[in-house]
NUMARLO-351572 format. One line per 2 residues: their letters; for each residue x, y, z of C-alpha. Coordinates in Angstrom, 3 decimals, decimal comma. Layout:
<recs>
a> X/Y/Z ~ ... .
</recs>
This chain:
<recs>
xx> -19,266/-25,872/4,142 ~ -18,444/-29,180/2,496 .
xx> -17,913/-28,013/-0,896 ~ -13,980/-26,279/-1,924 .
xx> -14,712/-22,562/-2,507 ~ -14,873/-20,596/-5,535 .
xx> -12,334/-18,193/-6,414 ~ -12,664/-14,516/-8,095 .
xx> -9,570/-13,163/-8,329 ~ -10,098/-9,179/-9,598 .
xx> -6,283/-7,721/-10,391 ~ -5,359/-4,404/-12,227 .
xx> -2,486/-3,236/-13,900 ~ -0,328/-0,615/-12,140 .
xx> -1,868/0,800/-9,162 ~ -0,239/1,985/-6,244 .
xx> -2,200/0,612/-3,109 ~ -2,892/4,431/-1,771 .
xx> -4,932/4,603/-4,760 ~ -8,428/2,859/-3,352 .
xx> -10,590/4,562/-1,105 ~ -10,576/1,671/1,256 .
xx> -6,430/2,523/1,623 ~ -7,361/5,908/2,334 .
xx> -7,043/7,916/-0,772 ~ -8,324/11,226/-0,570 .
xx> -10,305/11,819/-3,927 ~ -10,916/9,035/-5,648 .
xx> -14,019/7,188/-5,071 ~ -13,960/3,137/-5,321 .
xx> -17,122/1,822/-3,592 ~ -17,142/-1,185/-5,180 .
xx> -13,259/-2,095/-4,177 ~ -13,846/-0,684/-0,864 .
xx> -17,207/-3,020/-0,239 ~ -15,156/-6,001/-0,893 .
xx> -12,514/-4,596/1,703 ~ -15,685/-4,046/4,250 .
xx> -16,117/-7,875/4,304 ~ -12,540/-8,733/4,193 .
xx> -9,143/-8,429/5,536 ~ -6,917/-5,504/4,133 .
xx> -3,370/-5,860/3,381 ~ -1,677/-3,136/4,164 .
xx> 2,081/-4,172/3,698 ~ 1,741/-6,043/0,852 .
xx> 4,408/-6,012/-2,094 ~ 5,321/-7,608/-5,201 .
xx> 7,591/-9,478/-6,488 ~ 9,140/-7,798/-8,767 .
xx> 7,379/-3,831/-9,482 ~ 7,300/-4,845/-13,522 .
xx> 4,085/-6,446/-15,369 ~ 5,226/-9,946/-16,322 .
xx> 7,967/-10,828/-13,354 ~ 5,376/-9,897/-10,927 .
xx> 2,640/-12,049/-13,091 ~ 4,958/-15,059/-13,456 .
xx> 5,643/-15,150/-9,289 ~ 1,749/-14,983/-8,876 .
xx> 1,340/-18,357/-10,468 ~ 4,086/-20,002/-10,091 .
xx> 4,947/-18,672/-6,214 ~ 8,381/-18,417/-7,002 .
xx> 10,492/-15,121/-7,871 ~ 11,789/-13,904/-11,087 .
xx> 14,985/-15,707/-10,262 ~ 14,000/-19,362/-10,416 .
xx> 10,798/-18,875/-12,646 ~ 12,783/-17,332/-15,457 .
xx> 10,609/-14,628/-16,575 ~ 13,259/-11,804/-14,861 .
xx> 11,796/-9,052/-17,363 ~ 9,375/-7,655/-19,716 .
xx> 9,690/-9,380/-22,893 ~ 10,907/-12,832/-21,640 .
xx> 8,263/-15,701/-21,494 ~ 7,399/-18,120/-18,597 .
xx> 7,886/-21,529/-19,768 ~ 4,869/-23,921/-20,251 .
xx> 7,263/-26,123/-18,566 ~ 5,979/-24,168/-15,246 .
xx> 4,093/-25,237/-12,641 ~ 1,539/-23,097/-11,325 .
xx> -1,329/-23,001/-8,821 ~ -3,522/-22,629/-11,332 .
xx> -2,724/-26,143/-12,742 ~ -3,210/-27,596/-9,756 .
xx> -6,601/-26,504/-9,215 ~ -7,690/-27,442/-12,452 .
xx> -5,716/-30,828/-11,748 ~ -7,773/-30,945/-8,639 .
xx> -10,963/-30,083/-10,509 ~ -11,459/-26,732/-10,585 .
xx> -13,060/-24,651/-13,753 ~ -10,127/-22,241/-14,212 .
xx> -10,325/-19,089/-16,022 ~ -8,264/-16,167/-17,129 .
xx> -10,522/-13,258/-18,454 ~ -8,209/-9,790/-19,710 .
xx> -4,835/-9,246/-19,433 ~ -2,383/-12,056/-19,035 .
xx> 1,243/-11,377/-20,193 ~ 3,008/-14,345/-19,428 .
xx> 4,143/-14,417/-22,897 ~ 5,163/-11,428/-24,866 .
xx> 2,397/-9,397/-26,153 ~ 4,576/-7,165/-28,727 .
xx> 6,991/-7,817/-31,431 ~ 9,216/-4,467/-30,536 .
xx> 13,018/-5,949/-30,226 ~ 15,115/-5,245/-26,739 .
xx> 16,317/-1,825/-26,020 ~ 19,635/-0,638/-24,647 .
xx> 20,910/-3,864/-26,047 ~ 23,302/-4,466/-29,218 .
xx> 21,563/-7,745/-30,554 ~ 25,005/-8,365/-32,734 .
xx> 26,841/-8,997/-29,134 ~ 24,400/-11,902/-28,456 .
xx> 23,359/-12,957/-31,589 ~ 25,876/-15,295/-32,504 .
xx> 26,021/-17,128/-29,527 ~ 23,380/-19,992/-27,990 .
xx> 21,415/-19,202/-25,120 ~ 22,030/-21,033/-21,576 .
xx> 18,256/-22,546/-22,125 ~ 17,552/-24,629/-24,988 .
xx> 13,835/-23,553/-25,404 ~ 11,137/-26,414/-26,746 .
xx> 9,361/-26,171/-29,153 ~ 6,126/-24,967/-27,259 .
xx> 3,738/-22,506/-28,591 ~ 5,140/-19,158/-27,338 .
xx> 3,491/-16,681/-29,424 ~ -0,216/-16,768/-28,052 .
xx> -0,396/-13,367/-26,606 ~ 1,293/-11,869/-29,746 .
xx> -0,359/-9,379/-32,488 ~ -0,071/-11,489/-35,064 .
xx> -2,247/-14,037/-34,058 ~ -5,334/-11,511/-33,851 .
xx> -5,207/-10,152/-36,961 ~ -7,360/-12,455/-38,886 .
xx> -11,669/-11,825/-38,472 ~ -13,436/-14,627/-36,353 .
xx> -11,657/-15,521/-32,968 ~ -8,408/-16,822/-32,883 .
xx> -8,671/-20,759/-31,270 ~ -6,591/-20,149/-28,185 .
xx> -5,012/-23,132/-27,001 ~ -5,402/-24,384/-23,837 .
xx> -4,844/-25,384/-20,815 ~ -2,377/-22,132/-20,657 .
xx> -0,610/-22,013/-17,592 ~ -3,421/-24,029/-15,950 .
xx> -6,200/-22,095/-17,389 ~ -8,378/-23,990/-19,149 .
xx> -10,633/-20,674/-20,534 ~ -8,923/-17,839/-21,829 .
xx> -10,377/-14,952/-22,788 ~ -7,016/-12,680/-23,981 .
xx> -6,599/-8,798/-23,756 ~ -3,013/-8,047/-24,441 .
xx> -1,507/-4,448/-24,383 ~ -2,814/-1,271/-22,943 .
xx> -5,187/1,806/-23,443 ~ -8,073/2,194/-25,750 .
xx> -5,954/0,110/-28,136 ~ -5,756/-3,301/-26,450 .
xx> -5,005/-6,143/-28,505 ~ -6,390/-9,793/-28,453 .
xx> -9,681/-11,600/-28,330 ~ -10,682/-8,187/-27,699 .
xx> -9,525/-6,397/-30,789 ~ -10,922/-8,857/-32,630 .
xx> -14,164/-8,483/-30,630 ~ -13,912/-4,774/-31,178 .
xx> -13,211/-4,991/-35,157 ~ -16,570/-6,997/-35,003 .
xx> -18,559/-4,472/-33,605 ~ -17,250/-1,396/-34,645 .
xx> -17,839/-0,400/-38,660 ~ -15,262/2,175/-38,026 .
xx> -13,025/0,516/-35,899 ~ -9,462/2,436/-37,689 .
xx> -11,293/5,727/-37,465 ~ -11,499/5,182/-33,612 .
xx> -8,148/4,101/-33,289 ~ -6,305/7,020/-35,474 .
xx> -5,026/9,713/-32,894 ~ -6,050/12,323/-35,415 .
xx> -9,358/11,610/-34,272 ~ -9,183/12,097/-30,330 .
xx> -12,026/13,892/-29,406 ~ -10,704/17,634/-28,115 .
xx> -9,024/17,969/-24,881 ~ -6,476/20,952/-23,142 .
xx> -4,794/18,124/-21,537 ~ -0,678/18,058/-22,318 .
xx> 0,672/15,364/-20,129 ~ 2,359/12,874/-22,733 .
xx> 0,356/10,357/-23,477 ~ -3,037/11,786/-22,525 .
xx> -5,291/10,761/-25,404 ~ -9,152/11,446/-25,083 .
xx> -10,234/8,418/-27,054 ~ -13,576/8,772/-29,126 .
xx> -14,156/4,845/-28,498 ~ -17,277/4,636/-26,305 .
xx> -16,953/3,258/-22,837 ~ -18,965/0,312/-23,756 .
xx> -16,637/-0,840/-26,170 ~ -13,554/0,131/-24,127 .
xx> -11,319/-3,163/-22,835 ~ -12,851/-2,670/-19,465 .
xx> -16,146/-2,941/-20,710 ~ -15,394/-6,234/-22,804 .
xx> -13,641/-7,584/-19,963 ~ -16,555/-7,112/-17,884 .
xx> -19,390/-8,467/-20,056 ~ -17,077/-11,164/-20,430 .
xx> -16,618/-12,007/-16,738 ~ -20,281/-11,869/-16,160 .
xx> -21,169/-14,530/-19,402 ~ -18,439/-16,533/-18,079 .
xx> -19,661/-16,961/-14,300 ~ -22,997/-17,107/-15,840 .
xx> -22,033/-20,306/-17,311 ~ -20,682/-21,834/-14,235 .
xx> -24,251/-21,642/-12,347 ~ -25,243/-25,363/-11,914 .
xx> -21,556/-26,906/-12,385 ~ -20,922/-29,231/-9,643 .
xx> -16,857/-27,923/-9,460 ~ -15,953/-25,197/-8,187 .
xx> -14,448/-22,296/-10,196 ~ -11,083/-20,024/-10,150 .
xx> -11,678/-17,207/-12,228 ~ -8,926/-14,714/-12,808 .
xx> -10,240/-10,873/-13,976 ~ -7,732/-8,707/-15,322 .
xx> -7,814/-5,258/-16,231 ~ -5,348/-3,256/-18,293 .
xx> -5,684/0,150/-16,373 ~ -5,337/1,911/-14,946 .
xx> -1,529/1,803/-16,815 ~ -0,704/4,509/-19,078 .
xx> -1,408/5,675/-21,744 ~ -3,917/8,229/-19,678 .
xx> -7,081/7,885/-21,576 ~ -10,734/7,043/-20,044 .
xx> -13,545/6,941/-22,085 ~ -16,988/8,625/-22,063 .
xx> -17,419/10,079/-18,650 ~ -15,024/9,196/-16,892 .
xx> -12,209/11,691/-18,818 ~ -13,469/14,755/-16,723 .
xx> -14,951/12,367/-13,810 ~ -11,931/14,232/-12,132 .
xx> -9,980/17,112/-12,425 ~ -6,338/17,698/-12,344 .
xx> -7,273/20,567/-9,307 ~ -8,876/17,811/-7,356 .
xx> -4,903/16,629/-6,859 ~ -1,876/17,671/-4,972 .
xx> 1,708/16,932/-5,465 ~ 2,536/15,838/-1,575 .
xx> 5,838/14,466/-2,285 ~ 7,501/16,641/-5,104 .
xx> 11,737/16,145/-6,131 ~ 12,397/18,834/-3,694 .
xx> 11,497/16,200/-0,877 ~ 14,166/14,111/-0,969 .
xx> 17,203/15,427/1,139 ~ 19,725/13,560/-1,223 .
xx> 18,503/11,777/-4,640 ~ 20,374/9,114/-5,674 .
xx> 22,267/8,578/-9,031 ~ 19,429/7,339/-11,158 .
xx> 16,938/10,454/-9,181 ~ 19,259/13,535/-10,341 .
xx> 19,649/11,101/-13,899 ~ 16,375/11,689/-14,247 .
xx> 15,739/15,345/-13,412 ~ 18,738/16,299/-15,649 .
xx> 16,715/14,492/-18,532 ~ 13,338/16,383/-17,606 .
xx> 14,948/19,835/-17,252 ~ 16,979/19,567/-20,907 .
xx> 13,895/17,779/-22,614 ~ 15,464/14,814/-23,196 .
xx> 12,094/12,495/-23,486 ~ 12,110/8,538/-22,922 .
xx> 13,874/6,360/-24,020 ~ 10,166/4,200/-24,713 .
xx> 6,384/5,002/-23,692 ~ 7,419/2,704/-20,422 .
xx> 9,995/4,231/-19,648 ~ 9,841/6,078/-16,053 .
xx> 10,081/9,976/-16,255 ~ 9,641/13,403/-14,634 .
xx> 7,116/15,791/-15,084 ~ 5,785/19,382/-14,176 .
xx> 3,070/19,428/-11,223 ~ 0,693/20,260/-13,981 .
xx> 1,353/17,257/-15,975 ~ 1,617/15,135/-12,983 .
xx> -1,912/16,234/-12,057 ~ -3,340/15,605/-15,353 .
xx> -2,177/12,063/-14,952 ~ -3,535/11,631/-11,444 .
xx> -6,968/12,839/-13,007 ~ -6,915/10,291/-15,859 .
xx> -5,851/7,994/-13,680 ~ -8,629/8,337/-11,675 .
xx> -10,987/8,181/-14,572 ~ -9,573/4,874/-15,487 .
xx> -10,262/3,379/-11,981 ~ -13,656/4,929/-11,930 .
xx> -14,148/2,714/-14,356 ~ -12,763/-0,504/-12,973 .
xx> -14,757/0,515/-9,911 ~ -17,952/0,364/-11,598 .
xx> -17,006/-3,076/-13,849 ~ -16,177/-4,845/-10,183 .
xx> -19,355/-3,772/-9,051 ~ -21,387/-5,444/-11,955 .
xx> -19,421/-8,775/-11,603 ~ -19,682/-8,849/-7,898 .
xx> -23,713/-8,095/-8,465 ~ -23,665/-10,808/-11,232 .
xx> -21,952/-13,280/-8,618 ~ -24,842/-12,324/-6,003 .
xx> -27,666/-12,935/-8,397 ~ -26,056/-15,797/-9,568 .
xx> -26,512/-17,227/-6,253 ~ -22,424/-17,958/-5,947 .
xx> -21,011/-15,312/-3,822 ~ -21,828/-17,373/-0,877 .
xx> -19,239/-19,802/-1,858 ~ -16,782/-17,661/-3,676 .
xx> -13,479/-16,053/-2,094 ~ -13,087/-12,675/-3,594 .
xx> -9,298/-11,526/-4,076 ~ -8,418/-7,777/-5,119 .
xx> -4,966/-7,012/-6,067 ~ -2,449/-5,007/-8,194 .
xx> 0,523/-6,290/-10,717 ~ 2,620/-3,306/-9,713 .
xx> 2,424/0,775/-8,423 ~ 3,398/3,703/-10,059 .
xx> 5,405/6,405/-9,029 ~ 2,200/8,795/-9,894 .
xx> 3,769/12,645/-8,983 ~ 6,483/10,736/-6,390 .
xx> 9,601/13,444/-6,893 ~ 7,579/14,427/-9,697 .
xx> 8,113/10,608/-11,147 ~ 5,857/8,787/-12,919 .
xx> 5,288/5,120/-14,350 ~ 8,033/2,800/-12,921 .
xx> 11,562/1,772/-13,322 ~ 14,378/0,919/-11,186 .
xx> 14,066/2,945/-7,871 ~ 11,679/0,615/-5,946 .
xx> 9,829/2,924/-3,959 ~ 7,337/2,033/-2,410 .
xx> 4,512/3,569/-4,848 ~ 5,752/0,783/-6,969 .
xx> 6,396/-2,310/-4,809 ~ 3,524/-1,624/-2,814 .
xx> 0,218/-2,636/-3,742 ~ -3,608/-3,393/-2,673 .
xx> -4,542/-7,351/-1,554 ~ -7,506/-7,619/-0,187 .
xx> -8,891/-11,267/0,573 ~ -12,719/-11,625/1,316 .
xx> -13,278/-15,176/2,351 ~ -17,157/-16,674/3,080 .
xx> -15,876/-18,116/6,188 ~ -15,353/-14,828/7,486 .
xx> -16,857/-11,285/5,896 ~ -15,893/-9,419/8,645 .
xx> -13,384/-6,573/7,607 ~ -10,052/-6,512/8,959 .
xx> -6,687/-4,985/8,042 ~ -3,171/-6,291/8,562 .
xx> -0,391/-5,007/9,038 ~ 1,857/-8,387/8,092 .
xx> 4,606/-8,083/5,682 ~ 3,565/-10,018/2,907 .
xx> 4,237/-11,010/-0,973 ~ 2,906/-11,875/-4,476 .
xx> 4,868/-14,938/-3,887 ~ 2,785/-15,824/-0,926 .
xx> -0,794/-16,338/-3,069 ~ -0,498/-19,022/-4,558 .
xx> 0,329/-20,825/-1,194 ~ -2,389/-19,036/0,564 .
xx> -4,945/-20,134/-2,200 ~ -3,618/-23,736/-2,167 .
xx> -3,972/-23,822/1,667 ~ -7,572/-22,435/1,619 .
xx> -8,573/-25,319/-0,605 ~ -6,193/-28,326/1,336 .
xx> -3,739/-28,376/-1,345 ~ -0,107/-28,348/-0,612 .
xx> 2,219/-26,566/-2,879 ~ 4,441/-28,031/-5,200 .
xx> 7,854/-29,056/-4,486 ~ 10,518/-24,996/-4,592 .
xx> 7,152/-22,603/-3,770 ~ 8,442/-19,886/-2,049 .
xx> 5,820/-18,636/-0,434 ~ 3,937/-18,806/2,720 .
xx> 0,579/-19,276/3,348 ~ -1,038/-16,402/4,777 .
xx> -3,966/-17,636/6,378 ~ -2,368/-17,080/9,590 .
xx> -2,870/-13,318/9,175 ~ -6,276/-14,216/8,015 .
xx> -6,657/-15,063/11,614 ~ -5,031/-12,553/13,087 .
xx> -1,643/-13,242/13,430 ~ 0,716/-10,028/13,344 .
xx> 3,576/-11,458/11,659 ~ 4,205/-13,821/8,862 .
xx> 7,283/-11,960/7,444 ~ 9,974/-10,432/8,859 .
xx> 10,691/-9,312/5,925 ~ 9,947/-9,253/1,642 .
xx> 12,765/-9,606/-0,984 ~ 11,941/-7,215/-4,195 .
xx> 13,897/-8,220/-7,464 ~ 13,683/-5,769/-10,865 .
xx> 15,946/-6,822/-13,499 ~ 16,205/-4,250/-16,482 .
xx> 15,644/-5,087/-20,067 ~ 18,014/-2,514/-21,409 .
xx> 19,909/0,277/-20,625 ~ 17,876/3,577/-19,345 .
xx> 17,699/6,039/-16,423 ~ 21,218/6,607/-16,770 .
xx> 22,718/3,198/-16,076 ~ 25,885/1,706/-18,367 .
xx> 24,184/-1,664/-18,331 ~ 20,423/-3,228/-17,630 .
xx> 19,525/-2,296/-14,183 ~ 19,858/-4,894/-11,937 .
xx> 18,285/-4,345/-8,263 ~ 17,609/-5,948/-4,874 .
xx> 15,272/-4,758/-2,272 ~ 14,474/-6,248/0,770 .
xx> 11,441/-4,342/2,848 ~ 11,225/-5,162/6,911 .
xx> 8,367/-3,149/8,780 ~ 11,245/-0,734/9,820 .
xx> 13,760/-0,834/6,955 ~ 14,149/-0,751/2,504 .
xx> 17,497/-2,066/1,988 ~ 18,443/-2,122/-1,601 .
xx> 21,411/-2,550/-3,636 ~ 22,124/-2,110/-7,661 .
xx> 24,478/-4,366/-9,554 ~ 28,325/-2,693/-10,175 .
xx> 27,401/0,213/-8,083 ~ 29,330/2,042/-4,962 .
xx> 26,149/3,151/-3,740 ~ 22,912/1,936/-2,805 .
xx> 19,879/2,832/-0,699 ~ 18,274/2,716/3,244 .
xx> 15,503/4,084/4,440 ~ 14,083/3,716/8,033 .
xx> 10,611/3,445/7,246 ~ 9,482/3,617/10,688 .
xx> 10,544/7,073/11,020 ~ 10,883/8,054/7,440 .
xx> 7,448/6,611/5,454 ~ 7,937/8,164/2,616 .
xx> 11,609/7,624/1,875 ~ 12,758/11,101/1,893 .
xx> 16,317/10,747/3,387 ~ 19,043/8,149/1,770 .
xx> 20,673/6,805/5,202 ~ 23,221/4,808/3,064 .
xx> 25,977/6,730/3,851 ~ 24,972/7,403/7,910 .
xx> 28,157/6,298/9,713 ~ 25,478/5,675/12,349 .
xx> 23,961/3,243/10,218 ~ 26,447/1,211/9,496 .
xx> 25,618/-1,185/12,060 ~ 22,139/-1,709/10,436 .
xx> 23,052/-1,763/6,662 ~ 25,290/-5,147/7,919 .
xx> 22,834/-6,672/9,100 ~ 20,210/-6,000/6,617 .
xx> 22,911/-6,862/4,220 ~ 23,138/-10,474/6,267 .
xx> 19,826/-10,859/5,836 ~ 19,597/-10,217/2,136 .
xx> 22,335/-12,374/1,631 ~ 20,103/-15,209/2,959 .
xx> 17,615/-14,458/0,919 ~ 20,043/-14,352/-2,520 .
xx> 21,014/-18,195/-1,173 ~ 17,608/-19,069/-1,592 .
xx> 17,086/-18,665/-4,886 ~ 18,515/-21,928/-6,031 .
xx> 15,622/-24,491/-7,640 ~ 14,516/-26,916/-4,750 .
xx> 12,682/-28,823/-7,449 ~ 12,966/-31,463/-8,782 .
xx> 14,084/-33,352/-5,462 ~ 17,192/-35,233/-6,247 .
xx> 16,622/-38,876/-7,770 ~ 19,052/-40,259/-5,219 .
xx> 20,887/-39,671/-2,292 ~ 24,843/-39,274/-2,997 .
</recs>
């Protein structure tokens, strides 16, 4: 095969990796997912970043962590300084494409929380920013009829086709799109109007849009025009396909709100599991048994078994969904005559706690129903399924998709290629370092969160900023991180040299680009 592949990279917004039938989930159904999986390898140890939206996003294309990219939380903005893989494929030649959710840049105008602004506000920032435009992804941009003239190349993309936000509500190209189409367009977005429901899990909304004017619907039609439009171009193409769900708020349209029921779901791993909760964990359970709410619609929480179930069911409405819109692109690519040149890439932003301790969304505690997540790599060289069990990172894709096409990475990528587990190799890891950085104060914590995690096939080591505690978990013997061995005095021994380890890892993240102008 003489000419580079095509690329179509399918990624959703907070989904645990148990949460595909091809990783084993009990209930739901995902044939779709799963026939990519059946003609590819399977990822089984693979984690992000950073377990937050647009950290995780910004090491995806730029192959670097939150640390040295700068995006270190939700509401902070990649620079268009950045290098990414992205640009250079398109530098290379490729027809690159980002179709749904993006969120490099900040996609709301809500101000930090947790934080006094009058601390910071009369003092300059470390960064002088330039005067690039940073506002793309935000609401006021959309607001106007027509299409708003996104300008690009964005990040390397040189099509963009933006959803911003979440829900039945999404923002963007899309909301205008929507607006278009719908004569009652407010009417379908009041909550008054949800269509009747005996759901009560907070923010469980039975939306009266129908499903083919829900985001995942647009995004799909949108996908298919677009790789309709690359049949007969002599380059190849990268096409990015995001989805918004299956994040919260819990509401999938049509059929697919009582596609499942909450009785189709267990709690397997409620609070009473775990031998000794830390800090944050009993933090958390105080605020659930005294009503105390969140702090914001992302913030993580505890709920009821009940509640917990309802969002599993919703949940699984909302990937139902997904399901069904992969399966229409991926037949689109076959009639299309390009799936026999086109890598096919299925992965998540981020997990969700989903009924962990009776947890759900995300936050600080970096379980692993938030740091790990599906990848799943189906390559034309090779559609024979496979699963590995290598460690393995969001930081390592964009050196993995550079290496499939014979590109090297530019100069302070952090990643490694992982075609050698493509072929087989056991080990390309020994082990994954997990940043979350806070955006404010919540989940009990005097200041922003600030958290370290590093993940070996037999250990999670993590530590939190200003804190006499911290967390280990031997994984090997312990999967689901029921018992806190921080405190083991027979553990000791391990904890320093996991602790060694990490410490390596924190001494990497100093910029190895640009390479000095001269030697001293």
């Amino acid at each position: 095969m003489t000419k580079r592949p095509n690329f179509l990279y399918f990624i959703t917004d907070q989904q645990r990796a148990d949460w595909l039938g091809c990783y084993g989930h009990p209930v739901l159904k995902t044939p779709n997912i799963d026939a990519i999986a059946a003609q590819g390898t399977r990822f089984d140890n693979f984690h992000t970043a950073s377990p937050v939206c647009m950290p995780n996003r910004a090491s995806l294309l730029t192959g670097r962590y939150p640390s040295l990219h700068g995006l270190r939380y939700n509401g902070c903005r990649l620079p268009l300084s950045a290098n990414t893989f992205v640009s250079q494929l398109a530098e290379a030649g490729y027809n690159t494409s980002a179709i749904g959710k993006s969120h490099l840049q900040p996609f709301t105008d809500m101000p930090p929380i947790g934080v006094n602004a009058d601390e910071v506000a009369d003092r300059p920032d470390a960064w002088r920013w330039d005067d690039g435009n940073y506002g793309q992804e935000e609401p006021g941009r959309y607001t106007a009829d027509g299409r708003y003239d996104f300008k690009t190349p964005y990040y390397g993309y040189n099509h963009v086709d933006m959803v911003t936000s979440h829900g039945d509500k999404c923002g963007g190209h899309y909301q205008q799109w929507f607006r278009e189409r719908a004569d009652d367009w407010e009417a379908l977005h009041d909550p008054a109007n949800q269509l009747p429901h005996d759901y009560t899990c907070p923010q469980a909304n039975r939306t009266p849009i129908p499903e083919d004017l829900y985001p995942t619907a647009y995004i799909r039609d949108r996908a298919i025009a677009h790789l309709d439009s690359c049949v007969g171009d002599d380059a190849p193409f990268f096409t990015f396909v995001s989805f918004p769900d299956p994040h919260h708020p819990f509401n999938p349209p049509g059929k697919y709100w009582d596609m499942y029921a909450p009785d189709d779901f267990d709690v397997s791993l409620p609070f009473d599991a775990h031998q000794n909760p830390t800090i944050p964990m009993k933090w958390l359970h105080a605020n659930w048994q005294g009503a105390g709410g969140q702090t914001t619609p992302q913030t993580a929480m505890m709920l009821d078994d009940q509640h917990i179930k309802e969002a599993m069911a919703l949940t699984a409405g909302m990937m139902a969904f997904v399901d069904d819109a992969v399966g229409d692109i991926m037949a689109a690519l076959t009639r299309n005559g390009q799936l026999d040149n086109t890598v096919i890439c299925y992965n998540s932003d981020h997990g969700d706690y989903l009924g962990d301790y009776n947890m759900l969304l995300k936050g600080a505690l970096p379980f692993r129903s938030i740091t790990r997540v599906p990848f799943i790599w189906s390559d034309p060289e090779n559609r024979k399924a496979a699963t590995s069990d290598a460690l393995a990172s969001t930081i390592d894709i964009a050196a993995t998709v550079l290496d499939r096409v014979g590109l090297k990475p530019f100069n302070g990528n952090q990643g490694k290629s992982l075609k050698p587990a493509l072929e087989g190799a056991a080990t390309v890891r020994d082990d994954v370092l997990i940043e979350y950085n806070d955006g404010g104060r919540r989940l009990g914590f005097e200041e922003p969160a600030r958290v370290r995690a590093l993940v070996s096939p037999d250990w999670r080591y993590t530590i939190y900023k200003d804190q006499d505690w911290g967390e280990l978990y031997d994984l090997a013997n312990d999967p689901q991180e029921t018992h806190n061995l921080w405190d083991s005095a027979d553990h000791f021994a391990i904890r320093a040299q996991l602790a060694e380890r990490m410490n390596q890892h924190l001494m990497a993240q100093m910029d190895e680009s640009p390479l000095a102008d001269r030697l001293a």
